[in-house]
VEXMAR-678762 format. One line per 10 residues: number of its first residue (from 1); for each residue x, y, z of C-alpha. Coordinates in Angstrom, 2 decimals. Example, Ala and Ser with C-alpha at 12.3 -4.5 7.8 and 13.67 -1.06 7.14 Angstrom:
1) 12.30/-4.50/7.80; 13.67/-1.06/7.14
// end
This chain:
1) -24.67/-21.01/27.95; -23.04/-17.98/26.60; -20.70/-16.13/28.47; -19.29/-11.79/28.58; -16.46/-11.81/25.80; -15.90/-8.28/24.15; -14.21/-9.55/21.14; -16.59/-12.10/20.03; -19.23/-12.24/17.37; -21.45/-13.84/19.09
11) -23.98/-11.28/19.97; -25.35/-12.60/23.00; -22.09/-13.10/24.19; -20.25/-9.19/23.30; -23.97/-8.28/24.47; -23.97/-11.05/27.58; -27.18/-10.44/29.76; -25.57/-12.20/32.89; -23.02/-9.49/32.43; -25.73/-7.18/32.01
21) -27.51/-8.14/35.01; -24.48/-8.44/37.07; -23.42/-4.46/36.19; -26.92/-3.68/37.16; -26.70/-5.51/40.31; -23.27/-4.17/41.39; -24.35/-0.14/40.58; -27.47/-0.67/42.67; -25.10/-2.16/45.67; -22.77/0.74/45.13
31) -24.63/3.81/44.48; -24.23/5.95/47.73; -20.44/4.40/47.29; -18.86/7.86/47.34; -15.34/6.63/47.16; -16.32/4.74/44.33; -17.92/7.31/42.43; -15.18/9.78/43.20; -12.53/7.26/41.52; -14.93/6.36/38.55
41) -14.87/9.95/37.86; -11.26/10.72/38.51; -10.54/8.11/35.91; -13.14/9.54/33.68; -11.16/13.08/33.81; -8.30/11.66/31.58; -10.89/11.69/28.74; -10.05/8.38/27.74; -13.85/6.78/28.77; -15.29/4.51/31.34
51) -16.74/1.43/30.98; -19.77/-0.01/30.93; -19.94/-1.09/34.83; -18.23/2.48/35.92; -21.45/3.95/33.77; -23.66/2.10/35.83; -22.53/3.16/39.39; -22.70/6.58/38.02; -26.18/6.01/36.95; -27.61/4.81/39.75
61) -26.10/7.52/41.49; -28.32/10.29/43.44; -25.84/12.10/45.68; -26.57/15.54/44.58; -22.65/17.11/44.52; -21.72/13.86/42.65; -24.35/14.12/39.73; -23.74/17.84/39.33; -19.78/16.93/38.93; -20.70/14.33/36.36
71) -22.31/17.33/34.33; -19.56/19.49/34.93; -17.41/16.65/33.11; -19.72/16.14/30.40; -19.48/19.51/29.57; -15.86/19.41/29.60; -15.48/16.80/27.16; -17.39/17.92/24.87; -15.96/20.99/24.82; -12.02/19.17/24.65
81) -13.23/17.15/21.61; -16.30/19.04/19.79; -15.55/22.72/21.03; -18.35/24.58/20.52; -19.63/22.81/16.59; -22.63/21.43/16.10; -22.65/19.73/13.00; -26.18/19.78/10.85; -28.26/17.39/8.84; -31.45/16.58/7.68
91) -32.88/13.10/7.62; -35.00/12.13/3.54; -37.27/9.27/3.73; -37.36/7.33/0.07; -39.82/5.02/1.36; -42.13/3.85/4.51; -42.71/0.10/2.63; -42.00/-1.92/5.17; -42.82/-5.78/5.99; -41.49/-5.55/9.33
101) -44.24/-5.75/12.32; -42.64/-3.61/15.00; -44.78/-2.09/18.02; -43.61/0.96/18.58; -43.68/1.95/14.40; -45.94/3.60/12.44; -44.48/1.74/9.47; -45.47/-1.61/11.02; -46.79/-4.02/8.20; -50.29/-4.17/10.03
111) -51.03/-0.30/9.80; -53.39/-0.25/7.07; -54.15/3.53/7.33; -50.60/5.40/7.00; -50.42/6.20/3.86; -47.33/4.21/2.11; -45.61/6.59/-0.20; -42.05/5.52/-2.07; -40.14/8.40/-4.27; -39.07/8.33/-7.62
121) -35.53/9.52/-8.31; -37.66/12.61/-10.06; -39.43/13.03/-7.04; -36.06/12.45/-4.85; -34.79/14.80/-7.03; -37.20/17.42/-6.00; -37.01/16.92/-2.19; -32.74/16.81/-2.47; -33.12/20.33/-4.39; -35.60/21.58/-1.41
131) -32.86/20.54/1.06; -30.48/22.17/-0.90; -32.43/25.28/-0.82; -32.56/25.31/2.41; -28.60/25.07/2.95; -28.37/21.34/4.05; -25.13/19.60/2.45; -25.66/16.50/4.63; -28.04/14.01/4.83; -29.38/10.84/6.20
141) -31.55/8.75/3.79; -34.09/6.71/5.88; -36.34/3.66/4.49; -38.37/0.69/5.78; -37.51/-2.47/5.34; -39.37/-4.18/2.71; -36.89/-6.54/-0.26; -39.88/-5.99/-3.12; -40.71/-2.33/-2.79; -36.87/-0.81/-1.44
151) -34.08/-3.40/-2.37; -30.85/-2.30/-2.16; -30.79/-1.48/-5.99; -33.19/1.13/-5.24; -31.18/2.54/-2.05; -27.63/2.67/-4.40; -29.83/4.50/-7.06; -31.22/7.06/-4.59; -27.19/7.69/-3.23; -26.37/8.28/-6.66
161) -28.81/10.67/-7.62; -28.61/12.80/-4.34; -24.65/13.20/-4.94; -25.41/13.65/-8.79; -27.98/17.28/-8.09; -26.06/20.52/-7.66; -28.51/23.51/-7.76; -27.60/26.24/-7.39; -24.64/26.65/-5.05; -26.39/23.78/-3.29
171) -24.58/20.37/-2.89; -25.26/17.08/-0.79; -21.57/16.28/0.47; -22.40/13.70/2.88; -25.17/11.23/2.38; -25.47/8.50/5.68; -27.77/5.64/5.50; -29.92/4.50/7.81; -31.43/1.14/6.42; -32.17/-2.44/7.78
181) -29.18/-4.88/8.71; -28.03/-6.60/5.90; -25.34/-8.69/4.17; -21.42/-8.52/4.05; -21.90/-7.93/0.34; -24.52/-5.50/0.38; -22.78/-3.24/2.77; -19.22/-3.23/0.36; -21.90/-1.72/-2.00; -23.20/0.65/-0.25
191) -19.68/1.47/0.66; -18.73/1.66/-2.98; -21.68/4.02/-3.69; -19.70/6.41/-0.92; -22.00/6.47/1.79; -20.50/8.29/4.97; -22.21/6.52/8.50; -23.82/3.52/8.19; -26.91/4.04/11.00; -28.68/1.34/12.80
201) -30.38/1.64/16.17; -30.92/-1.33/18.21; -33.67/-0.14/19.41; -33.48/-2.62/22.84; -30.59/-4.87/23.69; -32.71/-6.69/26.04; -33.28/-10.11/23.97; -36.45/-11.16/25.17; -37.71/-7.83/24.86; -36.52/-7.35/21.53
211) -38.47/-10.16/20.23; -41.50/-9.37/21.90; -41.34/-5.42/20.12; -40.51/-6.94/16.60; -42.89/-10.11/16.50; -42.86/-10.99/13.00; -40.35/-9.65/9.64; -36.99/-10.25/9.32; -35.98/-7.88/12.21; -37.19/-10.21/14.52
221) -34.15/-11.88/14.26; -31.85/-10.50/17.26; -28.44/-12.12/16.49; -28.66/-10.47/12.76; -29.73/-7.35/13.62; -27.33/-6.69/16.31; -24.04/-8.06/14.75; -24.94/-6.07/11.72; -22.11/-3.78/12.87; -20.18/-6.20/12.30
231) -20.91/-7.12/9.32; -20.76/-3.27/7.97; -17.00/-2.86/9.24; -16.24/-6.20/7.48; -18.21/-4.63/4.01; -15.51/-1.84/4.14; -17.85/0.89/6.45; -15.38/1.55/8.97; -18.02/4.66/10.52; -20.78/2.96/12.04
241) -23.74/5.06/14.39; -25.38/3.46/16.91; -28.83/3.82/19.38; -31.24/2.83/21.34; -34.91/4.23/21.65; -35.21/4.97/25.15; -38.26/4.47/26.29; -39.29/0.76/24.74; -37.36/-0.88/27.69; -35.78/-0.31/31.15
251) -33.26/2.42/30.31; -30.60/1.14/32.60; -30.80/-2.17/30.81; -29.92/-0.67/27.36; -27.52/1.97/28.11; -25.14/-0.44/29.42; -26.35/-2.47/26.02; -25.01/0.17/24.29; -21.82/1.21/26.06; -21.45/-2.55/25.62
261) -21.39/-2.30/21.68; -19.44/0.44/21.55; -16.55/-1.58/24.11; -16.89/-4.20/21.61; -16.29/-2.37/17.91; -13.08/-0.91/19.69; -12.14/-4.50/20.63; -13.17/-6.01/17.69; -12.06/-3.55/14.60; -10.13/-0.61/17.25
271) -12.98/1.73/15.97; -15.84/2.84/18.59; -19.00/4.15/16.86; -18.61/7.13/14.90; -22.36/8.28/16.46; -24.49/7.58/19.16; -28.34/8.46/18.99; -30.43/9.55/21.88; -33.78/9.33/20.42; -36.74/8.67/23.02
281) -40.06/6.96/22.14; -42.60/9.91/21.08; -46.03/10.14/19.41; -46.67/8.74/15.95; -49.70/7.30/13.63; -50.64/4.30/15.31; -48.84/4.44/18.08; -49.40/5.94/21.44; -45.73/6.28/23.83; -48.42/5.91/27.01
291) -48.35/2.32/26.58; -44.51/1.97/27.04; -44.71/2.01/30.72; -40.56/2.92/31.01; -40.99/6.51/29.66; -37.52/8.49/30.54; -38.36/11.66/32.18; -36.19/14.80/30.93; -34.04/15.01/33.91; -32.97/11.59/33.88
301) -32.46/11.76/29.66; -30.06/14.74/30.36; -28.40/12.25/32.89; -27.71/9.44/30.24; -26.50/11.96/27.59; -23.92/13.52/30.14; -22.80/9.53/30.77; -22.85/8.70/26.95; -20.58/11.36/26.79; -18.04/10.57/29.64
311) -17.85/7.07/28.67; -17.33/7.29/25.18; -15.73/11.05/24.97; -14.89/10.65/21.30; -17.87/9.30/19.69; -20.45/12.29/17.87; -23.70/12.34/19.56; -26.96/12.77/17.62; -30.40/14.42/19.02; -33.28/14.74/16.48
321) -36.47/16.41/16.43; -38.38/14.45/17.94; -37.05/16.57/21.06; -38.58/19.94/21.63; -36.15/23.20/21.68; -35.80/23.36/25.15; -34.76/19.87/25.65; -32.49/20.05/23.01; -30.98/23.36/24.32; -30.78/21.73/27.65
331) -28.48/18.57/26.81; -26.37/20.67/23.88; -23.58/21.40/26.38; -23.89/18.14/27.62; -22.50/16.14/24.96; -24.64/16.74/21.93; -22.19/17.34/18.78; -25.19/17.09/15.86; -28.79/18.55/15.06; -31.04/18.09/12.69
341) -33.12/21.00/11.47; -36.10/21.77/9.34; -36.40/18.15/9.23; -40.15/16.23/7.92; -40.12/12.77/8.77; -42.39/12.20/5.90; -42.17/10.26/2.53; -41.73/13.85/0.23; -42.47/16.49/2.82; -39.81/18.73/1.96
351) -41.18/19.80/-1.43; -44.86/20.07/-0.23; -46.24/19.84/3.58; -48.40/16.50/3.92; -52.35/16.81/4.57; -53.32/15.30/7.64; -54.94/12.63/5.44; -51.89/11.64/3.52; -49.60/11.13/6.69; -46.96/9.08/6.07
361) -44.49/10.33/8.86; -42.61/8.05/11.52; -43.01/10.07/13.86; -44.04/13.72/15.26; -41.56/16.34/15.33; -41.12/18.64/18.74; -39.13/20.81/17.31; -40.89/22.59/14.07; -38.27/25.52/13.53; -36.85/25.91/9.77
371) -33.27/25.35/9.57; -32.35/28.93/8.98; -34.65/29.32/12.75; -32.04/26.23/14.27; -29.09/28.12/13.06; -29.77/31.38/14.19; -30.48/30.11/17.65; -27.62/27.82/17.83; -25.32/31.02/16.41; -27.10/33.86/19.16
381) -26.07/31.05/22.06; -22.28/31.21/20.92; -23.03/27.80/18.67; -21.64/27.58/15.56; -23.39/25.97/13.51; -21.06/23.42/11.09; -21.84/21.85/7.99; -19.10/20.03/7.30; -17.94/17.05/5.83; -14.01/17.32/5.19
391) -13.21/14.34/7.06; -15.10/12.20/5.13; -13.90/13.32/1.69; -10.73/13.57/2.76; -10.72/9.90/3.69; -10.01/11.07/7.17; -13.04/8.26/8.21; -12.84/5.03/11.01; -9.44/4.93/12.90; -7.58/7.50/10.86
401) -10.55/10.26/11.89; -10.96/8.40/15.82; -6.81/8.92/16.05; -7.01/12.22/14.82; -9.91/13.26/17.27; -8.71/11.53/20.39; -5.36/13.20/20.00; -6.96/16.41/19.99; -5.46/17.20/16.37; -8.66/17.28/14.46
411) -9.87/20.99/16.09; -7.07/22.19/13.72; -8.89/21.15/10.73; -12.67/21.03/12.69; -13.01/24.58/13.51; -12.04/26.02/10.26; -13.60/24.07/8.64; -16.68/24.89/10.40; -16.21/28.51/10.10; -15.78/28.17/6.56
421) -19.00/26.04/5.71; -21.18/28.59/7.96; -19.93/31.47/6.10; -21.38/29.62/3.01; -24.43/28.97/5.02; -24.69/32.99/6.18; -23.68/33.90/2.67; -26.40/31.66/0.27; -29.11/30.60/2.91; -29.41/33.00/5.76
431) -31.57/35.59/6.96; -30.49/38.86/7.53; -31.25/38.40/11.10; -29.07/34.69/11.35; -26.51/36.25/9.30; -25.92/39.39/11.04; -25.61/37.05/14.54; -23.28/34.59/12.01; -20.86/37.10/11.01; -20.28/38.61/14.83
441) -19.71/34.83/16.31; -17.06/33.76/13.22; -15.41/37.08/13.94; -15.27/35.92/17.65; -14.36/31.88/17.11; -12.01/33.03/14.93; -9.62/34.38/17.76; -9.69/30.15/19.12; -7.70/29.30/16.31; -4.60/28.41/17.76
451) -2.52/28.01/14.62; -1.64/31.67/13.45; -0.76/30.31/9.94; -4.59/28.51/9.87; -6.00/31.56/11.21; -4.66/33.14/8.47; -5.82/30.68/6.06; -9.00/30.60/7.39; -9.21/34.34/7.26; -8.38/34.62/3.60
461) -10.70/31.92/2.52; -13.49/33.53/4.43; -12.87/36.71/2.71; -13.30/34.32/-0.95; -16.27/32.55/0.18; -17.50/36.65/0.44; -16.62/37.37/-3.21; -18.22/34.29/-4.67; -16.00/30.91/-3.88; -17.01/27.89/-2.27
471) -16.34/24.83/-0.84; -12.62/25.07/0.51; -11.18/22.64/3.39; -8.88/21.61/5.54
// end
């Protein structure tokens, strides 16, 4: 019988369903508690999070004036740790090989008519210097899990050669992984090879679940895949990102799965998770979101991002495009600190647009926009759009960056530093139209500085990036 205990490795036990169950039980009993809810939030205004249980009652929570002061929150925490940034990326597929036989993926071993496509560092070559041309400087490198066709070999090859291409004034500064669980020694290497956030999604916490969506491969295997965490921070990755697909099962049931993981990195290593995805189950080759019969609607998804966000304030929150522009404009405010943009989901769509015959994509994309399209939208709504990746190279990464950020210290290097990077953007990449919106919101963000000596900096250095210079930091 396993029982609730934080700071073990046991995952059934840091992830205990009688807890589970319990929490669920208890926020049913007390939702039209408004004393309760009142304190739950009152504690949540010190910034410092809520747990897992407090989440709950707040979920289950329908009093109108009591949900609209949980968004009110929301939006003031992101805004204390994340201003107004919203860091960019693009995700790369190297492969869609994959011997795992999840239900809800395209990639599933048993889907004999996706076309399976795996790059060659010529072709990954290509694709990095099509991101590059676009303005991206971070990335996240996505493959399926398959030991013959994508070892790990083949991932450390791929980091190499995307941090090896500069074209142009075009440079990869960031590259995160998002690859199957694996082994204590596998993840020093990819740690060695200088990958930034190591990204797994859960996918469900729910066990029995779980094994029922992943019937056969070796991500069947619950207890591996979920203390892969773990594992990572032991291999030396001390920035982990974490998720569920909402969607597969009942979403009350996995977000207090994952506020559970994220309670039990801090007690485990005293580092949270560095991200949280939001992704939600969406149309794909093969696979039709219909039969998933716990579909979040939009008003409840911009419910759980608001409570992501109060009960882990610190940690950055991730929205791809598998959400449509005006869902992602929706839950910005709300807690959402990165974007991707101009993304393909394909194996090679960056250099040339897959025929509908040659699909090889995970999944469709709501939001089609290029990335100069996201940026000039996220810039004309007082956005700014950040493409930075100082902390990581400065080694400010795992507790040194979550000290720095929860302090509120880290805005004096953040917002410069985002400044800077879009002035890069606005000066290589940008329409005329993005950059003429650009130049009049740095003019205006500049002014939030608080530091008049970093203002100054920052003022100087924009003036360089003008006249030809690049890639300065705080």
């Amino acid at each position: 019988m396993y029982t609730y205990n934080p700071k073990s490795m046991i995952a059934e036990e840091f992830i205990n369903d009688e807890e589970i169950q319990e929490t669920l039980d208890y926020a049913r009993k007390n939702k039209d508690n408004r004393a309760l809810v009142d304190q739950i939030l009152h504690k949540a205004e010190a910034m410092k999070g809520i747990s897992h249980r407090e989440a709950a009652v707040l979920l289950e929570c329908e009093l109108s004036d009591e949900v609209e002061k949980m968004f009110d929150l929301a939006k003031r925490i992101k805004q204390r740790f994340y201003g107004n940034r919203i860091v960019m990326f693009a995700p790369l597929y190297l492969s869609n090989y994959c011997v795992n036989g999840c239900t809800y993926c395209p990639y599933h071993m048993k889907n004999k008519h996706i076309a399976r496509k795996k790059l060659t560092q010529e072709e990954i070559r290509r694709e990095v210097i099509a991101l590059q041309d676009m303005g991206h400087k971070r990335l996240a490198l996505e493959s399926g899990e398959d030991p013959k066709m994508n070892p790990l070999e083949y991932i450390l090859e791929s980091i190499r050669t995307v941090y090896s291409i500069k074209h142009k004034n075009g440079a990869i500064r960031r590259v995160n992984v998002n690859i199957a669980a694996t082994t204590v020694e596998n993840y020093r290497k990819l740690k060695e090879a200088g990958i930034g956030t190591y990204i797994l999604f859960q996918e469900t916490y729910n066990k029995e679940s779980y094994l029922a969506l992943h019937p056969t491969g070796p991500k069947h295997d619950y207890a591996y895949h979920t203390e892969a965490m773990d594992r990572a921070m032991e291999g030396g990755i001390d920035d982990v990102g974490c998720g569920v697909l909402f969607g597969l099962n009942m979403y009350k049931y996995d977000l207090v799965g994952l506020l559970m993981h994220a309670e039990h990195l801090e007690a485990v290593w005293n580092v949270g998770p560095h991200t949280i995805s939001v992704p939600r189950i969406c149309p794909a080759d093969d696979i039709d979101p219909s039969t998933f019969s716990n579909a979040v609607p939009d008003d409840l998804f911009e419910k759980i991002v608001a409570l992501i966000r109060i009960a882990v304030p610190y940690t950055g929150m991730i929205i791809s495009t598998r959400e449509s522009r005006r869902m992602r404009e929706r839950v910005l405010a709300l807690g959402i600190s990165q974007i991707s943009g101009g993304s393909r989901t394909s194996v090679g769509g960056y250099v040339e647009p897959e025929k509908d015959e040659d699909n090889s994509a995970q999944f469709d994309i709501s939001d089609t926009r290029t990335l100069d399209e996201v940026v000039g939208w996220l810039a004309q709504m007082g956005h700014i759009p950040s493409f930075c990746t100082a902390c990581y190279r400065e080694g400010r990464t795992g507790d040194r960056f979550m000290r720095l950020l929860k302090s509120g210290q880290i805005a004096n290097c953040c917002q410069p530093n985002a400044l800077m990077t879009f002035k890069e953007y606005l000066e290589d990449y940008a329409s005329d139209a993005t950059k003429a919106i650009g130049e009049t919101l740095i003019e205006q963000e500049l002014k939030h500085i608080e530091s008049d000596k970093v203002r100054q900096i920052t003022r100087e250095r924009l003036e360089k990036i003008a006249a030809g210079a690049r890639d300065f930091r705080f």
